[in-house]
Every structure is written in structure tokens, then in C-alpha cells.
C-alpha positions in Angstrom: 115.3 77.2 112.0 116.3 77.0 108.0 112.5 76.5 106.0 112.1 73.2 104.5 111.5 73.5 100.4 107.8 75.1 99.6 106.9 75.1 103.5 104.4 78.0 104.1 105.7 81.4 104.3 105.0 83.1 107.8 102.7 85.9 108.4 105.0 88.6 109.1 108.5 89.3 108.3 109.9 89.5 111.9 109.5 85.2 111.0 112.0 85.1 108.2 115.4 84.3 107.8 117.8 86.7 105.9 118.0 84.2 103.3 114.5 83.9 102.7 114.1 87.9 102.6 116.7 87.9 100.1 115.2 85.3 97.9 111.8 87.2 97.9 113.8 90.2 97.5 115.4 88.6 93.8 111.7 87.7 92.6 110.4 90.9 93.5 113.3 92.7 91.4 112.3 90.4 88.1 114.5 88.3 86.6 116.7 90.3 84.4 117.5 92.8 87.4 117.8 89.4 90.3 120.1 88.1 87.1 122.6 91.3 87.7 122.5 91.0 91.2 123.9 87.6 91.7 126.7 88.7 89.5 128.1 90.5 92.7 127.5 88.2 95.1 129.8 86.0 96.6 129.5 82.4 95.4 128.2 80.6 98.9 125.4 83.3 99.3 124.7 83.1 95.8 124.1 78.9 95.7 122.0 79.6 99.2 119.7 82.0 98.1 119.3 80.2 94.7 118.1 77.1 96.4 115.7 79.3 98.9 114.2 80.4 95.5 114.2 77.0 94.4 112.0 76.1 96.8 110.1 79.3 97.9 106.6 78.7 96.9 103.9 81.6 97.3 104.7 84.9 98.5 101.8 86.2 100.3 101.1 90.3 98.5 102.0 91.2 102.2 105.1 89.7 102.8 106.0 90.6 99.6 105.7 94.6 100.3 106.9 94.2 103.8 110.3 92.8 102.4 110.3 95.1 99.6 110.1 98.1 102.0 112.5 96.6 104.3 115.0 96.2 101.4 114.1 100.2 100.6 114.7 101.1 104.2 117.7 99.5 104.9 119.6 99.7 101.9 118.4 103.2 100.5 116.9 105.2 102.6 117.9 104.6 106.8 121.2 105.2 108.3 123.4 102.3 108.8 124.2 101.7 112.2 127.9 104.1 112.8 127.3 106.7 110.4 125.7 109.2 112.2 122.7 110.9 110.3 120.0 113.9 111.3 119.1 111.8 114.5 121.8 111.2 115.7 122.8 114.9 114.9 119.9 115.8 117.1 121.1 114.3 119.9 124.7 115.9 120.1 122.8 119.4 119.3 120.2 118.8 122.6 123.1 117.8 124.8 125.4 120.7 123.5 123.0 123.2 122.9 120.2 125.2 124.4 116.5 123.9 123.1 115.8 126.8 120.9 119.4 127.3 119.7 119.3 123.4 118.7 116.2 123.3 116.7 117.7 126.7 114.8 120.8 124.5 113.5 119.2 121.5 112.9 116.6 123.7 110.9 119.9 124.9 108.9 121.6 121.1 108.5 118.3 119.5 107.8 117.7 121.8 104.9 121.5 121.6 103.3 121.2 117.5 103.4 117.7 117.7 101.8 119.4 120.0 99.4 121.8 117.4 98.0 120.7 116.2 94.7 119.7 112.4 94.5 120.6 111.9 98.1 117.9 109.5 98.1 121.2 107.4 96.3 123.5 108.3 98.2 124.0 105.3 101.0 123.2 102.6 98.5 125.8 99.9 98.0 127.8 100.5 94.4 126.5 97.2 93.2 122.8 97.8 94.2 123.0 101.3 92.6 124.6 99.7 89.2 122.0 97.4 89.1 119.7 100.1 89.2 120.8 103.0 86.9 123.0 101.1 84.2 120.1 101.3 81.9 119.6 104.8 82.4 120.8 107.1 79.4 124.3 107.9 79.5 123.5 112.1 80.3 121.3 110.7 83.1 123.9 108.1 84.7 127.1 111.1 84.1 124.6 113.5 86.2 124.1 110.8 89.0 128.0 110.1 88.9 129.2 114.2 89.2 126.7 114.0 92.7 128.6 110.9 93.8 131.8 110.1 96.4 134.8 110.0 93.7 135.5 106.7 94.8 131.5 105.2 94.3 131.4 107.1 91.1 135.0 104.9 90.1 132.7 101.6 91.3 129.9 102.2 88.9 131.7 103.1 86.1 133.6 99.9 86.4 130.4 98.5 86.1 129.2 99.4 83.1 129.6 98.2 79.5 132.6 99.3 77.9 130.7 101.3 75.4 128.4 103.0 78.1 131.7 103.7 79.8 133.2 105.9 76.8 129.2 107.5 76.6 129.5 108.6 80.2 132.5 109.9 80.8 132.3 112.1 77.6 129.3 113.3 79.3 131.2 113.9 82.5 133.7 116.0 80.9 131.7 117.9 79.3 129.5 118.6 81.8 129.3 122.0 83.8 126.4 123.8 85.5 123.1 122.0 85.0 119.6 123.9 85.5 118.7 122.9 89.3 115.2 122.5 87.8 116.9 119.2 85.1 118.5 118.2 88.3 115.1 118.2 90.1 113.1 116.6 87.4 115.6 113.6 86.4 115.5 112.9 90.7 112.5 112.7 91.0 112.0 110.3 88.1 114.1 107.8 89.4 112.3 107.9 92.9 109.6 107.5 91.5 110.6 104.5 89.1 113.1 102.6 91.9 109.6 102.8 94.0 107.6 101.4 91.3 109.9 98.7 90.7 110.5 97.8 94.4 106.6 98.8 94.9 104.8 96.0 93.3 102.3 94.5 95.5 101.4 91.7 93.5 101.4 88.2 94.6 104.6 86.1 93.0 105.5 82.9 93.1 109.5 81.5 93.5 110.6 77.5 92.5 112.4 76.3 90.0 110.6 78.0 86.7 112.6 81.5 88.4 115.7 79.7 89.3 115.9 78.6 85.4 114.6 82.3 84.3 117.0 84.4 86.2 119.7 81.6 85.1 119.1 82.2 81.1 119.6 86.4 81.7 122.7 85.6 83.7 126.1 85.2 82.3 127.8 82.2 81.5 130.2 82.6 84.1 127.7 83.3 87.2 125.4 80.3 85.5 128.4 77.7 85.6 129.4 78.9 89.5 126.1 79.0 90.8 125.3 74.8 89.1 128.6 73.6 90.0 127.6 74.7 93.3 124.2 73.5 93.5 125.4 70.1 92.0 127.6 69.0 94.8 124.5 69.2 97.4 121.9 68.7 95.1 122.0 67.1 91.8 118.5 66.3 91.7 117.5 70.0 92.0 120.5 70.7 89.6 118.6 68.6 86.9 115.2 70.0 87.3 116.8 73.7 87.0 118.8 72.9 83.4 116.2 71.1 82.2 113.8 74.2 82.1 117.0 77.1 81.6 116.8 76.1 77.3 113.9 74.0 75.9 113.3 72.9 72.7 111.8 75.7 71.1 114.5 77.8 71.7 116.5 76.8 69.8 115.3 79.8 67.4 117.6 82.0 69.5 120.6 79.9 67.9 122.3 81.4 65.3 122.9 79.9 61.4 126.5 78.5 62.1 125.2 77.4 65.3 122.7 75.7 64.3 124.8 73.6 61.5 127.0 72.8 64.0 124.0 71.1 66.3 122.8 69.3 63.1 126.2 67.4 62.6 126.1 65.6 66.2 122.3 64.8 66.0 121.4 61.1 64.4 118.5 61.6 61.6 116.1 59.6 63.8 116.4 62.2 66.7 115.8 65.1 64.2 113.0 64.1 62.5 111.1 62.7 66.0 112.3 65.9 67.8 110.6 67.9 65.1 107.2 66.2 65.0 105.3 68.6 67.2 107.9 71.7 66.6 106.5 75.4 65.3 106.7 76.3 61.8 109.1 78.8 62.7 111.8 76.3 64.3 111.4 73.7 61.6 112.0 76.3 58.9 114.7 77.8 60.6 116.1 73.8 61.0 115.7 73.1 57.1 117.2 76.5 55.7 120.4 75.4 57.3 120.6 71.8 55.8 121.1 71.0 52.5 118.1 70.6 49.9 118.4 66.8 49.8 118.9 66.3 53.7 115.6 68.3 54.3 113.6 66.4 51.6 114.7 63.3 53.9 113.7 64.4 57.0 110.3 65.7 55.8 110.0 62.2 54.4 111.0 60.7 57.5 108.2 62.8 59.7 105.4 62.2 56.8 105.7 58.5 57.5 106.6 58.1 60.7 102.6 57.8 61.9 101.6 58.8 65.5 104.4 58.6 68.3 104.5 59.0 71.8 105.0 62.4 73.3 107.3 61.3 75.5 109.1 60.1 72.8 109.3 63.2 71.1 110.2 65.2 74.7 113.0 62.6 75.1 114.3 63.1 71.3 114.1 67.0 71.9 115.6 67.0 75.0 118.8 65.0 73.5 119.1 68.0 70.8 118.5 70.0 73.8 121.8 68.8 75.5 123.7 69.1 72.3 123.1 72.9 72.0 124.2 73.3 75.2 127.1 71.0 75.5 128.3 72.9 72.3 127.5 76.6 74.1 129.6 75.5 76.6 132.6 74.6 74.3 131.8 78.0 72.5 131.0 76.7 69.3 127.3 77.9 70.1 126.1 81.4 70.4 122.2 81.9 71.8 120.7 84.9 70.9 120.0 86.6 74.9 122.7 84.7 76.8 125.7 86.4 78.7 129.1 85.7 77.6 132.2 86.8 75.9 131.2 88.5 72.8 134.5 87.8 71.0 133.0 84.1 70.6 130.8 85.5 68.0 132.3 85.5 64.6 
């Protein structure tokens, strides 16, 4: 049965739905990483597992591990069900073979797999695997990619930033025998980093604050697809989540042209409420882009304006607030952070 919003998390994993491992999975990831991942998910399993996040609530530190191992297992580590592995191995060698002649050649395969550099990588899914190395140094992805299948190694580079692209195949190319000891030590730090981040036992919380999060570090594209989604079932939810995705104050991450063109849709009134209880920073960063004479007004305008209403003030901001991003949307806004085509930056 699907879990109502912000109902109580079971005891034990054996309770949970796939979608609700997944969604636990995304928060125990952090945003930036759960922000990739959507990216390569198909659009109706991206909109259900955003609303399961939506409404997750408290993940006990227990649950949290056991899906995190799970995630390991199944994904990383364990054999998928058809591809064979040292078990199943085992079993063909005791049918065929004699006890003692068995254990002898298992002996000899079991050491040749364990053998294979970074085979700890080997069955994970291309986009799991991008997620995880494409901020790796370019030597340390082009050594990952020359112990990959030709056709994974294809995937990933595909993946990455067109830059990083140019970076790593240089270092492919150039590439010939590495030290097995290099090979040994740049292993065995990514174990031991794709444990720590999958590792943490801490208790974490889903809802909407993570939706919005993991929204802002997505790209434009994935945002739009995954809203437009949301929206059709649940507008209210859709509201909540955009509402906390780009608040007032960050409008700092707004660029100089970007910000001139905000300050020609917003009415005088707005501006100078909006900016009552804003930071030094923003206000300065407001005034430096309008004209000496304009900013003398507005400074006037909050020096007599007496006490207010905060909600007043949220309302005002949150008007400016739809402005930046009805203007990101056309283009004619870049924010410092967000996903997008680059070429809209001039």
C-alpha cells in the first residue's frame, strides 16, 4: 500500500516500497549528487520519487543505512540475477568436477576476478558510475575508463562535460603501462570514498526544503519536466516547492545585466518595501545597478516609509521573486549555480 505524505517510516526495510527506498536513497546521496541522478531518470519515476521526497519526513539512522547498503549491494557489489558470478561458478565446478579438483579451479578463477582493477565498478549502471566519478581528475576517470567494457567506457564519456571529455581522452591516448601499485592506491580511494558517501549513518530528514534544494543544482531542463509533472496532480505541492527553489536573498547570485533587467518590470513601491529587511550585501548589489538618482529615491522611499508589516515585505519580495524567475525562464536571467545552456550567458 503507497505511504500517505509524512506517515511514519517502518522499522525495517523489508516494509518499504521501491519508491520510498529510492527517495531515501536521493537524500542520502546529498543534493548535488540526487540532482545528477534525476537527470537520467525517466520522467514518470522521476515526478514519483520527487513527491515521495516531498513528503518523506524522518528517516530513522537505521533505515537509512539499511537502504544505503542495499543500494551498495544491489547496484555495486552482488550479481544480478542471469549473469552468472563466483557462486554460481561454484556450482557448475561441484557438479562437473571432483571436490578437490573444484576447490583448485575456483582457487585459480577466484583470484584472476579479484585481480581486475576497480572491479568493485565493474557491474554498476553507466549513469550511477557517472554520477559517481565525473568529478574525479581527468588521469583518475581515463584510468577507470581503460579497465572498462568499450561500450560502458563510450557511456560515461558521453557523460561528461565537453571540456572533461577533451581532458580524458588525451589522457587515454596517452596512456600505457601504469605501476600496479598507482592502480592499487587510486582503487582503493574510491572504495573507500563511494563507502563514505553512501556510509553516512546520520539521521536525515526528506519534504519539501530537499525537493526545492536538489531542484536549484538541477538543470533547467530536468527542473521544468519534473514541475510540469508535479503540477498536473498537485499544484498545491508545486507551489510550496518553487516558492522555497529561489528566495529573496538570492538574488545575489543574479548577474549585473540580470539584475537591470529585474529592476525594469518591478514598480518603485515593490523595491523599496522588498528591500526593507534585505542584507547590506543585496541592497548594495541592487543600488550599484541603478542610476545615482533612482537609488537616492528608493533610499528616500525606505527612510520614510516607518514600520510595515512583514508579511508585507514577504509578499513585495516574493513578487520580485517571480520576476527573476519568469525572466530565467525566457533567458534574459542568468543565476550564478543554476544548470542551463551556457551560450545564454553573454
Amino acid at each position: 500500500m503507497p505511504r500517505r505524505p509524512n506517515q511514519a517510516l517502518p522499522n525495517s526495510i523489508d516494509e518499504l516500497e521501491g519508491i520510498t527506498k529510492a527517495a531515501i536513497l536521493l537524500l542520502a546521496v546529498g543534493t548535488e549528487r540526487a540532482a545528477k541522478m534525476l537527470k537520467y531518470m525517466d520522467p514518470k519515476a522521476v515526478e514519483e520519487v520527487t513527491r515521495e521526497l516531498a513528503g518523506l519526513g524522518r528517516v530513522p539512522a537505521k533505515l537509512h543505512a539499511e537502504v544505503v547498503a542495499d543500494f551498495y549491494a544491489n547496484n555495486i557489489s552482488s550479481k544480478y540475477a542471469g549473469e552468472g558470478g563466483l557462486d554460481y561458478a561454484k556450482k557448475i565446478l561441484e557438479a562437473s568436477l571432483d571436490p578437490k579438483s573444484a576447490e583448485r579451479m575456483l582457487g585459480q578463477i577466484q583470484t584472476q576476478v579479484q585481480k581486475t582493477p576497480f572491479s568493485f565498478l565493474q557491474r554498476a549502471e553507466s549513469e550511477s558510475l557517472l554520477t559517481f566519478i565525473q568529478d574525479e581528475h581527468p588521469q583518475t576517470i581515463a584510468l577507470i575508463l581503460c579497465h572498462l567494457a568499450h561500450h560502458k567506457a563510450s557511456e560515461i564519456i558521453g557523460g561528461l562535460p565537453i571540456s572533461k571529455q577533451v581532458e580524458v581522452i588525451k589522457r587515454v591516448a596517452n596512456m600505457e603501462q601504469t605501476n600496479p601499485e598507482v592502480i592499487r592506491e587510486v582503487e582503493k580511494g574510491l572504495e573507500s570514498r563511494l563507502s563514505s558517501m553512501l556510509g553516512q549513518s546520520m539521521e536525515k530528514a526528506g519534504g519539501i526544503e530537499t525537493v526545492a534544494e536538489i531542484l536549484n543544482l538541477a538543470d533547467r531542463s530536468t527542473e521544468k519536466s519534473i514541475m510540469e509533472g508535479l503540477e498536473s496532480e498537485d499544484p498545491d505541492l508545486v507551489e510550496q516547492i518553487r516558492r522555497l527553489m529561489f528566495v529573496f536573498e538570492d538574488i545575489l547570485k543574479v548577474n549585473d545585466k540580470g539584475i537591470q533587467a529585474v529592476l525594469k518590470e518591478i514598480e518603485n513601491s515593490d523595491l523599496s518595501l522588498a528591500l526593507k529587511t534585505a542584507s547590506e550585501p543585496l541592497k548594495e548589489k541592487i543600488f550599484k545597478n541603478m542610476s545615482e538618482r533612482a537609488a537616492a529615491l528608493i533610499k528616500e522611499d525606505m527612510q520614510y516609509m516607518g514600520p510595515v508589516k512583514v508579511s508585507d515585505v514577504e509578499a513585495a519580495q516574493q513578487r520580485v521573486v517571480d520576476i527573476v524567475r519568469r525572466l530565467e525562464e525566457s533567458g534574459d536571467v542568468v543565476v550564478e549555480g543554476r544548470g542551463g545552456d551556457t551560450d545564454q550567458m553573454v
